[in-house]
Backbone bond lengths (Angstrom), bond angles and torsions (degrees), N, CA, C in turn:
res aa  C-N    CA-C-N  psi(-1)  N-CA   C-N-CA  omega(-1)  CA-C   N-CA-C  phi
1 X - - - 1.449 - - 1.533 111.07 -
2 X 1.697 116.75 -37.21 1.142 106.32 -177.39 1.518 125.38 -73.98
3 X 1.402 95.06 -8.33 1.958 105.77 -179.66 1.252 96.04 -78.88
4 X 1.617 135.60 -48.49 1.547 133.09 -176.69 1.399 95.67 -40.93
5 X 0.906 123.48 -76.76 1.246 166.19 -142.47 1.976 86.08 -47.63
6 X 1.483 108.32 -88.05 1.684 127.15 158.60 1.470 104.40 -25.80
7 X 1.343 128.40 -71.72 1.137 119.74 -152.57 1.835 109.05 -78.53
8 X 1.529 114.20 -18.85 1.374 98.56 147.72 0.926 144.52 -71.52
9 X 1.272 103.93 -47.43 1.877 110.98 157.03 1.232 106.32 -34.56
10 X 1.708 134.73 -66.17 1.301 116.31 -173.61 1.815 121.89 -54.69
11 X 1.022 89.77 -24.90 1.616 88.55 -179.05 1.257 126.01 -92.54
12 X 1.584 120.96 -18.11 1.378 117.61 149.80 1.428 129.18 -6.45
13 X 1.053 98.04 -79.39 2.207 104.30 -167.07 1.043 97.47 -81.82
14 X 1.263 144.43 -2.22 1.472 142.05 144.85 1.675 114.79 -62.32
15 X 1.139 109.93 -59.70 1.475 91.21 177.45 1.614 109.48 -95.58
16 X 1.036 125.93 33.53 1.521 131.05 -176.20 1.907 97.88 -106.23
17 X 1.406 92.11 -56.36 1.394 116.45 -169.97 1.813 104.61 -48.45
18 X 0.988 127.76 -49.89 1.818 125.53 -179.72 1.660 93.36 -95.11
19 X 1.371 101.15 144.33 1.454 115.52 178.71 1.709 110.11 -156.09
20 X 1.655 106.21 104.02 1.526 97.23 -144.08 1.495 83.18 -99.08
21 X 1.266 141.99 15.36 1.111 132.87 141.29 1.730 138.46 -93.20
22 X 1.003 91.28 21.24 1.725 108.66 175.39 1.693 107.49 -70.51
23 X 1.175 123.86 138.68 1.395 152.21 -131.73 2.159 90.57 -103.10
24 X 1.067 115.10 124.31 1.448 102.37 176.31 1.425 109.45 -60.48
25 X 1.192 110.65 145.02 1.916 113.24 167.19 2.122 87.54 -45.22
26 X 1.091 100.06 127.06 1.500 119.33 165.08 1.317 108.20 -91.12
27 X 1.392 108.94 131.59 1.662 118.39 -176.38 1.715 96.01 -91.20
28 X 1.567 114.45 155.20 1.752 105.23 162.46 1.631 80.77 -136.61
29 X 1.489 99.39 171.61 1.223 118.41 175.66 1.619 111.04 -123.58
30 X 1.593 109.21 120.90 1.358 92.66 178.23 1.452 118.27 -116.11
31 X 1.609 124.11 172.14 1.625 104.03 -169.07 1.375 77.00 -176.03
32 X 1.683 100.87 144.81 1.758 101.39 162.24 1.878 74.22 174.89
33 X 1.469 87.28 -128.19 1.759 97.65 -141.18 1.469 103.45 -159.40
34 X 1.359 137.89 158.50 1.727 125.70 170.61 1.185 89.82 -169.89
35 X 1.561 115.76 -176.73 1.879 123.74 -151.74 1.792 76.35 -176.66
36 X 1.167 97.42 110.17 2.135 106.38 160.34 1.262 100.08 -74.83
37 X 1.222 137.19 -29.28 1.673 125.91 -144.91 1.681 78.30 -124.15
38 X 0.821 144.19 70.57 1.928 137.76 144.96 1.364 125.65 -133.12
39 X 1.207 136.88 152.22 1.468 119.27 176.17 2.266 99.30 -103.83
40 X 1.320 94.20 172.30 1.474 76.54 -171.97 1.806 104.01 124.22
41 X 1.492 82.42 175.34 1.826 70.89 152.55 2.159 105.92 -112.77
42 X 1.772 82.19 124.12 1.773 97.40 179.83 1.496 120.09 -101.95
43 X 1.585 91.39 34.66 2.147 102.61 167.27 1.233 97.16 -160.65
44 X 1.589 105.03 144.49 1.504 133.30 -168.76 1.425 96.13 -140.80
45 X 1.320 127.67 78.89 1.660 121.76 176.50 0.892 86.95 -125.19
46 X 1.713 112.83 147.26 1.243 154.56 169.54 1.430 109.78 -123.67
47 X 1.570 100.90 136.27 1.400 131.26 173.58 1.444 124.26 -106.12
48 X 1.313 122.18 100.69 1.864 141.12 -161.17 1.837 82.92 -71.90
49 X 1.361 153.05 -150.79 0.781 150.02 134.71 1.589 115.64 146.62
50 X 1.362 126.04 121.15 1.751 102.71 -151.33 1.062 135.09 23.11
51 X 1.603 110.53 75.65 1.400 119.21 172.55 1.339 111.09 45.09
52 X 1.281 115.86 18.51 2.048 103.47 179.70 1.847 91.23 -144.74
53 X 1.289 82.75 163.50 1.803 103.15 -176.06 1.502 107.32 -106.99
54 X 1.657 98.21 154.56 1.736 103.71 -176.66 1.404 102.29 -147.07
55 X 1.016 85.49 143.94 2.160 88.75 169.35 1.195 114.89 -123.03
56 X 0.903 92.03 163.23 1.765 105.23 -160.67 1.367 106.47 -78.73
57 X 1.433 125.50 132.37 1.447 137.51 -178.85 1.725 112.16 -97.65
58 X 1.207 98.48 60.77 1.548 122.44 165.78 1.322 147.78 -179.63
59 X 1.598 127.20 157.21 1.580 109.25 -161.23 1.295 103.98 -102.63
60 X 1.273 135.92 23.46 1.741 117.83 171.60 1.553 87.28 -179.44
61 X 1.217 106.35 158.60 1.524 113.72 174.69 1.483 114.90 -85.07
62 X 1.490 139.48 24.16 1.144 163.20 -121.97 1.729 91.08 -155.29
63 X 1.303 119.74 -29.24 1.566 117.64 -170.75 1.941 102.34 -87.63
64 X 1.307 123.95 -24.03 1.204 92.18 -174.07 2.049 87.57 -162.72
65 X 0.968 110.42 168.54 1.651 111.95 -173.36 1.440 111.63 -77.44
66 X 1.399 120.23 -17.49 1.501 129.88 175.27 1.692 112.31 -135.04
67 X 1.201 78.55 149.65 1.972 80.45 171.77 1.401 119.37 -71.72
68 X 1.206 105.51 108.97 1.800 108.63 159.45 1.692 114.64 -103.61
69 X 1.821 80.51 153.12 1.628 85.72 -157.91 1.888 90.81 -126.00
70 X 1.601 109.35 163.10 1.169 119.43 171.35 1.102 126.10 -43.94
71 X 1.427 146.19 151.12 1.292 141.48 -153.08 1.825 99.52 -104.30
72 X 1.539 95.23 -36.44 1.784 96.18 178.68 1.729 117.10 -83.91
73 X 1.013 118.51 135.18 1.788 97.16 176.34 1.466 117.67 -88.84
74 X 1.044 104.92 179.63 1.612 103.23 -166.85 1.165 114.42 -88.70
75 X 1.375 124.31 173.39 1.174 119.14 -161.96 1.268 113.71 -76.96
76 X 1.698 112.48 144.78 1.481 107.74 -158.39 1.148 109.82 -87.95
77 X 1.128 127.09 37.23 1.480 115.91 146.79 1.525 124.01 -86.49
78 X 1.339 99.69 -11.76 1.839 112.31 159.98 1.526 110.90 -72.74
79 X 1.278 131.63 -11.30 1.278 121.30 -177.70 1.153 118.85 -58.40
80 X 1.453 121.71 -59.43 1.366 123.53 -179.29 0.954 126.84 -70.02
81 X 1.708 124.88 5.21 1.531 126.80 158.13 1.625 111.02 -69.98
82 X 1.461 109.69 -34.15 1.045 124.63 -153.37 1.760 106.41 -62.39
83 X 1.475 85.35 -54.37 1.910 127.34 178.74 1.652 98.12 -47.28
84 X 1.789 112.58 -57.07 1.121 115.20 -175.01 2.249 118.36 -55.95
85 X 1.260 98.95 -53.67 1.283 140.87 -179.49 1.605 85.42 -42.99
86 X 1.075 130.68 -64.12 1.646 132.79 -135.05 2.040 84.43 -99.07
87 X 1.298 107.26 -53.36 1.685 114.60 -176.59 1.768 97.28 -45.03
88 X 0.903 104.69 -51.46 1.755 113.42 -163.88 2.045 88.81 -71.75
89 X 0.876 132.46 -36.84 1.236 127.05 -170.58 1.357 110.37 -21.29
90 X 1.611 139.08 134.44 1.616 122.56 178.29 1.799 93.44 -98.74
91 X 1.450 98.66 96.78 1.626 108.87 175.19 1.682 99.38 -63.31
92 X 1.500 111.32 -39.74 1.966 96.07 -154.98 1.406 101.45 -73.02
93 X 1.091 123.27 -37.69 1.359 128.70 168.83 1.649 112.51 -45.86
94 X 1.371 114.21 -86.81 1.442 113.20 -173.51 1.287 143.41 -59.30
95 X 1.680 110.05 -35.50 0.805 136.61 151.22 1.619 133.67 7.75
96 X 1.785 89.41 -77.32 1.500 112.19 -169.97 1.573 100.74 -81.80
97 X 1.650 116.02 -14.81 1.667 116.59 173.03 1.289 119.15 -117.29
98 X 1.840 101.99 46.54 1.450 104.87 178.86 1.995 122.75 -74.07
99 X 1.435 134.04 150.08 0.906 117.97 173.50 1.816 104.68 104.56
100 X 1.560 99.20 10.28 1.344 108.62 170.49 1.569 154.46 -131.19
101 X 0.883 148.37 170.62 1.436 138.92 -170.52 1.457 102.39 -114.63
102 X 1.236 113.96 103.87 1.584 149.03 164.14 1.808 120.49 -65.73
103 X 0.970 117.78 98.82 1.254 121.85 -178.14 1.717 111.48 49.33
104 X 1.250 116.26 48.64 1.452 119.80 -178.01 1.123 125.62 -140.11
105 X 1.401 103.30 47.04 1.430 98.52 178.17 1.669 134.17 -66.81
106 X 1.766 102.49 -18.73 1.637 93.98 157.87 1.318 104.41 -117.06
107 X 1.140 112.61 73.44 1.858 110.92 159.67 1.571 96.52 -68.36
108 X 0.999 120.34 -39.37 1.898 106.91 -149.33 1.942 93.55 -53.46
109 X 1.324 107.94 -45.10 1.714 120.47 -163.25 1.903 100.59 -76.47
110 X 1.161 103.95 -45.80 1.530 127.21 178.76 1.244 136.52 -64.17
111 X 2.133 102.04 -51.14 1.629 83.96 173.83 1.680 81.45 102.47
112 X 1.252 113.15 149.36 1.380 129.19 145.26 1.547 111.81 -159.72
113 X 1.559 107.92 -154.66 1.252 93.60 177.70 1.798 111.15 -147.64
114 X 0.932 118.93 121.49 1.848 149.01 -152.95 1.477 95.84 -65.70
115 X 1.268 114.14 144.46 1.239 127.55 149.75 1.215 121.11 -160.84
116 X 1.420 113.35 159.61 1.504 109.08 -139.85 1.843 101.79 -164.41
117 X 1.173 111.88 150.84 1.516 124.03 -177.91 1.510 103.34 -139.68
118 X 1.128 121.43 108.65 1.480 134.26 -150.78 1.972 92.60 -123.93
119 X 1.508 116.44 142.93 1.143 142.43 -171.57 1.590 107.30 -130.98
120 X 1.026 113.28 175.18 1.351 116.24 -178.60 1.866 100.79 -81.63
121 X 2.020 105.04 -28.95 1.711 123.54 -166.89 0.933 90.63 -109.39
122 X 1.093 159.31 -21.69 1.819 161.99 -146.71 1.271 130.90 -115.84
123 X 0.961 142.72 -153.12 1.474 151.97 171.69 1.594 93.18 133.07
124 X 1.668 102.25 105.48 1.568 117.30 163.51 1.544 104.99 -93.08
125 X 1.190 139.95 142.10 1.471 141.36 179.65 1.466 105.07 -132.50
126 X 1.380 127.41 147.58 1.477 129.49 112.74 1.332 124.12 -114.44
127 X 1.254 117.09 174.62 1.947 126.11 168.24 1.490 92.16 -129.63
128 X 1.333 109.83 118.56 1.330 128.19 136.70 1.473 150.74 -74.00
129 X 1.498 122.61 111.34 1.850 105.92 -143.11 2.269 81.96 -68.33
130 X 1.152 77.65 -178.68 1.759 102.47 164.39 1.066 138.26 -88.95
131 X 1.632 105.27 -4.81 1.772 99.87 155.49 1.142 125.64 -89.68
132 X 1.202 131.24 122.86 1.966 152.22 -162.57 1.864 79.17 -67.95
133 X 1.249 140.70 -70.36 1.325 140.24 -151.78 1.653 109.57 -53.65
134 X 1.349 119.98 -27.62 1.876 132.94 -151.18 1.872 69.42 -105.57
135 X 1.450 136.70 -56.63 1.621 108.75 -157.56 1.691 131.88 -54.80
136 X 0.798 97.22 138.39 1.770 96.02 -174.27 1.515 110.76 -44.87
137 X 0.936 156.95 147.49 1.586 157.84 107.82 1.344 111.29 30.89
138 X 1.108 83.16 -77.98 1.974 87.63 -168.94 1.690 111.96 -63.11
139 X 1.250 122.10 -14.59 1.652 118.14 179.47 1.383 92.90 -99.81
140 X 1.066 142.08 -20.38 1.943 138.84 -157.77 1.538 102.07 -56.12
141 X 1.135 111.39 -50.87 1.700 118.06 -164.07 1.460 114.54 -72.60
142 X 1.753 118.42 -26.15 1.036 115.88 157.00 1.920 125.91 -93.80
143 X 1.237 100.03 -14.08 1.534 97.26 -176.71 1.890 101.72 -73.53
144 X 1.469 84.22 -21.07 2.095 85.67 -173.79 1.741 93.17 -68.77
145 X 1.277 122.07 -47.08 1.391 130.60 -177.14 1.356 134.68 -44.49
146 X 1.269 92.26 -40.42 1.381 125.57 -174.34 1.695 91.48 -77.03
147 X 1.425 131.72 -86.56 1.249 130.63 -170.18 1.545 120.08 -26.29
148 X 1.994 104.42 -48.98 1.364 123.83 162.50 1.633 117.21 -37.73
149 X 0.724 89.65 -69.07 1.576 103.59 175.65 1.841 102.55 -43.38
150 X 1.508 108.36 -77.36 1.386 88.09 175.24 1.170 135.91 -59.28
151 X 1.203 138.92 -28.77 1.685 129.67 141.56 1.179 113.92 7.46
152 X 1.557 108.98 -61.86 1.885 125.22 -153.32 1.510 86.45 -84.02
153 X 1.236 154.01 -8.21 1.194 119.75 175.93 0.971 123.43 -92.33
154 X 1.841 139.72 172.89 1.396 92.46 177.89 1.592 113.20 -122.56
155 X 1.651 127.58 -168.74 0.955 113.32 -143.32 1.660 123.38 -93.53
156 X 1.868 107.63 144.05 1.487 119.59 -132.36 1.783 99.09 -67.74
157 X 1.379 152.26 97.02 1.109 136.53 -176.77 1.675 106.95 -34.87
């Protein structure tokens, strides 16, 4: 009994260790907008994330140290903005300058608007200030897109 016993034990973290049904790290895409200085609700982030959309379950980034978002997603006719929104993303550009603040030097007074590529190990970020004139070239065509897009959703209780 005590060899059963041993020789499972030895084999434990052997067959524990590979798990060929483990879930890929899931990428989400996040994007919205916030204002420090407003009363109201002063954040509108959205979460891309298995093909479904989420909004963020809070009124200022002042309520909690990370963004939490609604548990239900929105209605899927927002999906394919979402899909669109994230496809159009200019990865070669931002990418390589993730973890930064992009034409924002007064977000704190201003507000800008977040985007983000979130991992289960990760969190890639930028903040973009709110003047369209200060953004670089290569982000303009999607930061205009992006705003567009939020237009169409509608508005966050």
């Amino acid at each position: 009994m005590k060899k059963i016993l041993f020789v499972v034990l030895l084999a434990l973290p052997i067959l524990t260790a590979c798990k060929e049904d483990e879930k890929p790290d899931e990428e989400a895409f996040i994007f919205g907008q916030w204002n420090l200085q407003c009363e109201g609700n002063c954040i509108q982030i959205y979460k891309f994330e298995g093909g479904k959309l989420y909004e963020d379950n809070m009124r200022s980034f002042r309520e909690a140290p990370i963004i939490v978002y609604k548990t239900t997603p929105m209605d899927s006719r927002y999906w394919a903005l979402g899909q669109e929104l994230e496809d159009s993303f200019p990865k070669d550009y931002l990418m390589p300058r993730g973890l930064q603040f992009i034409a924002c030097s007064n977000c704190v007074e201003e507000g800008g608007y977040y985007l983000a590529f979130e991992r289960e190990a990760e969190i890639i970020w930028w903040q973009v200030g709110r003047i369209p004139e200060l953004w670089p070239e290569e982000i303009r065509p999607f930061m205009e897109k992006m705003i567009e897009t939020m237009r169409q959703f509608p508005p966050q209780q």
